[in-house]
ROLOGU-692819 format. One record per atom (N, C-alpha, C): atom name; residue in three letters; residue number from 1; y negated, z negated, x. Coordinates in steps of 0.02 Angstrom, whole numbers. Layout:
# ROLOGU-692819
PT  atomo  residuo  num      c2      c3      c1
PT     CA      ALA  NUM       Y       Z       X
...
# end
This chain:
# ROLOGU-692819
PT  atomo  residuo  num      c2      c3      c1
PT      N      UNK    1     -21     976     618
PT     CA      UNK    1     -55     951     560
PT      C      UNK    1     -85    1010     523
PT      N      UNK    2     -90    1014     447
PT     CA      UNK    2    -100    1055     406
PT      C      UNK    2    -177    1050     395
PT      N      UNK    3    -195    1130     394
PT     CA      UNK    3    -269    1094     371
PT      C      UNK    3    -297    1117     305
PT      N      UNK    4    -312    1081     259
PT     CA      UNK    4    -321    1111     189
PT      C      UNK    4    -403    1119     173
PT      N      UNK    5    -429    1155     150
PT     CA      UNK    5    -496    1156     121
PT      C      UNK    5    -496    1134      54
PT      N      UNK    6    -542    1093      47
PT     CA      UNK    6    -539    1047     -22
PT      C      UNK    6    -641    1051     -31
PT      N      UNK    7    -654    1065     -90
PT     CA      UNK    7    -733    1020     -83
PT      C      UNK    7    -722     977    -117
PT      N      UNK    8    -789     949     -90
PT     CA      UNK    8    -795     879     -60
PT      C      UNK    8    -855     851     -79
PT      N      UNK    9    -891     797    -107
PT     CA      UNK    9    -958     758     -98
PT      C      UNK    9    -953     716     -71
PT      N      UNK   10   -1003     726     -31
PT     CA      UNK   10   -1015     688      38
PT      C      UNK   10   -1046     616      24
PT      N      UNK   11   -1045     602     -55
PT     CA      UNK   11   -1083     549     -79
PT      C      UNK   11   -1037     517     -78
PT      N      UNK   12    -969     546     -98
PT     CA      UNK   12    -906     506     -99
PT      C      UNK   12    -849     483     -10
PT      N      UNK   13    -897     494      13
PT     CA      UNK   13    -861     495      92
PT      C      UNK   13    -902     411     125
PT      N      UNK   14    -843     397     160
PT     CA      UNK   14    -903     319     191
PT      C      UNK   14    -849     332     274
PT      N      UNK   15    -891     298     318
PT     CA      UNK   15    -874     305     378
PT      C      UNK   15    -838     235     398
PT      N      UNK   16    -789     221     447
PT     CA      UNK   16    -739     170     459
PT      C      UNK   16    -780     121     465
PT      N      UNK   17    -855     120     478
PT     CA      UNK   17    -876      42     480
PT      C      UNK   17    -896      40     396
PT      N      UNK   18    -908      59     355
PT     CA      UNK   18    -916      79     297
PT      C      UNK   18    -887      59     233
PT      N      UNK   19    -818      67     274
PT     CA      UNK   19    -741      66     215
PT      C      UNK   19    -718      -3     237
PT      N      UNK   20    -723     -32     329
PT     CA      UNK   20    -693    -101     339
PT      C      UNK   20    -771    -149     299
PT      N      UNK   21    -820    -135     289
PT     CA      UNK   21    -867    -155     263
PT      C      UNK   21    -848    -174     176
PT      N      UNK   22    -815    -116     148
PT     CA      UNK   22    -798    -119      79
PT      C      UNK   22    -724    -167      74
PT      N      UNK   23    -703    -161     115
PT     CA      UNK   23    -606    -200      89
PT      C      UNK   23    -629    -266     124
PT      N      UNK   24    -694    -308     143
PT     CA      UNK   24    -684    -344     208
PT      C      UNK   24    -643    -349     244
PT      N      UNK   25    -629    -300     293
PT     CA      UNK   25    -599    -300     350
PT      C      UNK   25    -638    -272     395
PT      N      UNK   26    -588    -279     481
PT     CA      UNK   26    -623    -260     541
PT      C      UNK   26    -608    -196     546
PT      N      UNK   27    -648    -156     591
PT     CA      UNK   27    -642     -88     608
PT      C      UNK   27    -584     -69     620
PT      N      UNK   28    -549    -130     666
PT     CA      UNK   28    -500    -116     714
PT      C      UNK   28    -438    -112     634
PT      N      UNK   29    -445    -131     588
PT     CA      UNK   29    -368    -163     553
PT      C      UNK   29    -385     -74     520
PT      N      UNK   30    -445     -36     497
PT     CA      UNK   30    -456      -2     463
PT      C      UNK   30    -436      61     517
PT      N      UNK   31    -444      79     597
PT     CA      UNK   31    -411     111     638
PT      C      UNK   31    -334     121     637
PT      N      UNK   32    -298      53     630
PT     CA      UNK   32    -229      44     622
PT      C      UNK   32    -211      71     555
PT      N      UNK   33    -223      49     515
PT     CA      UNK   33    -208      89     436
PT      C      UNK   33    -205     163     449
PT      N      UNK   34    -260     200     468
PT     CA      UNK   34    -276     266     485
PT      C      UNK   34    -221     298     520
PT      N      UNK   35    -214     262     599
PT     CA      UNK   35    -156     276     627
PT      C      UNK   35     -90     265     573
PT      N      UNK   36     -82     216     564
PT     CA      UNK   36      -6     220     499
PT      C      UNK   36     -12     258     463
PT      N      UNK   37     -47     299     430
PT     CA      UNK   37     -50     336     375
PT      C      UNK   37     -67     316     312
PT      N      UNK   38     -78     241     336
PT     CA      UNK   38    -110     211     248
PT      C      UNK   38    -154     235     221
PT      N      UNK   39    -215     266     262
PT     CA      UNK   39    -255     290     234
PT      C      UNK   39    -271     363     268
PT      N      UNK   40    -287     397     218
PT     CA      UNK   40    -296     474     222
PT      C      UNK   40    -352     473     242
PT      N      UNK   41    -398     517     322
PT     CA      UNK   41    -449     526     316
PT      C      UNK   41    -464     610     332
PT      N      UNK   42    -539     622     336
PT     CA      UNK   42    -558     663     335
PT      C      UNK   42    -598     663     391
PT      N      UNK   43    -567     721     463
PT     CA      UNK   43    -614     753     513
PT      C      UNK   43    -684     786     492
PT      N      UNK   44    -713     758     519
PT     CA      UNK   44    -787     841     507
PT      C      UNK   44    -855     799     564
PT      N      UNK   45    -851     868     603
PT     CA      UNK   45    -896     874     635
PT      C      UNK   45    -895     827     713
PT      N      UNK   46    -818     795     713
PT     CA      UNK   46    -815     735     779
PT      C      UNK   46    -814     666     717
PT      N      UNK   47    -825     669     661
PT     CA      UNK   47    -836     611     625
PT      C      UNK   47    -760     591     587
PT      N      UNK   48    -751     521     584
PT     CA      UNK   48    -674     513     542
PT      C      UNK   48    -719     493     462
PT      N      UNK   49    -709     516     411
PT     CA      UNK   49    -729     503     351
PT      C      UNK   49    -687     463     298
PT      N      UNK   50    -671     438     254
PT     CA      UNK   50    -628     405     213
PT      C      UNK   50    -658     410     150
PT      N      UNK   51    -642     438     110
PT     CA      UNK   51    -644     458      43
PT      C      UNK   51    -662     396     -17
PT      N      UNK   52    -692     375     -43
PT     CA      UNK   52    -685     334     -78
PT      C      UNK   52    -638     297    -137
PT      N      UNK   53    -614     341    -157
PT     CA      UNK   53    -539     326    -201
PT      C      UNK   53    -473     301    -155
PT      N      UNK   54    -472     329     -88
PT     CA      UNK   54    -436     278     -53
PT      C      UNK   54    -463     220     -30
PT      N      UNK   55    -531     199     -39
PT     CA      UNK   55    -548     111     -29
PT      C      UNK   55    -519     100    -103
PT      N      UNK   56    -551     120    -136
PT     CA      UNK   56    -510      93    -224
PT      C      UNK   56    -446      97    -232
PT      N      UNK   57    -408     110    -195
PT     CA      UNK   57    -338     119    -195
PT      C      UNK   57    -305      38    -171
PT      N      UNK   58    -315      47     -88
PT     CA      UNK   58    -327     -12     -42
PT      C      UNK   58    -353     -73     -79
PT      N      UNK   59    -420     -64    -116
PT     CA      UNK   59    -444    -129    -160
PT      C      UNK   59    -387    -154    -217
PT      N      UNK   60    -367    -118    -242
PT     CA      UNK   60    -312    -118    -294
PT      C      UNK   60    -248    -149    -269
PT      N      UNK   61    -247    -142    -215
PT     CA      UNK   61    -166    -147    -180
PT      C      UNK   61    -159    -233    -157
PT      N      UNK   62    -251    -243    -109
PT     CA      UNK   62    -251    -304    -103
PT      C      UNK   62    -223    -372    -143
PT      N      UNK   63    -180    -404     -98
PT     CA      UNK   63    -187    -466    -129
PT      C      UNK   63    -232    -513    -117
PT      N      UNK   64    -260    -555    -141
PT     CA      UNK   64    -313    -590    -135
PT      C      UNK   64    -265    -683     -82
PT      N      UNK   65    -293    -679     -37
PT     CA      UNK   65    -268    -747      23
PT      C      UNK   65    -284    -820     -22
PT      N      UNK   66    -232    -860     -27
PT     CA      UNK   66    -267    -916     -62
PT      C      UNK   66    -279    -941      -4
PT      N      UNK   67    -355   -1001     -28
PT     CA      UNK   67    -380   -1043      20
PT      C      UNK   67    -364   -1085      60
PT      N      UNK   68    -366   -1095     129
PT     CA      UNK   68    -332   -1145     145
PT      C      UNK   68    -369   -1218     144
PT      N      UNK   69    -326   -1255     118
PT     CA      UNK   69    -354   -1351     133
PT      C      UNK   69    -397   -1378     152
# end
């Protein structure tokens, strides 16, 4: 894995309970994404980070579940 230096605001960073908090989803579905590569995150410090333009991405992508009966 490549490692790039980018800056960064940390205002714009949210942590996996954070981001499954923002898309309503569970930790666990927001782990799996991560693992697939759906979503790009960011190591630092022992911490997994997620960028905020990839929840707005993900939000965008969502389809919305119609209700059931």
């Amino acid at each position: 894995m490549a490692k790039v230096m980018v800056p960064v605001n940390f205002e714009d960073l949210l942590d996996v309970d954070e981001a499954a908090d923002c898309l309503g989803k569970g930790v666990a579905t927001i782990w799996r994404w991560v693992r697939d590569g759906r979503i790009s995150v960011i190591h630092l410090g022992g911490r997994t980070l997620i960028h905020k333009d990839e929840i707005l991405k993900l939000k965008d992508n969502q389809v919305p579940r119609e209700p059931n009966p």
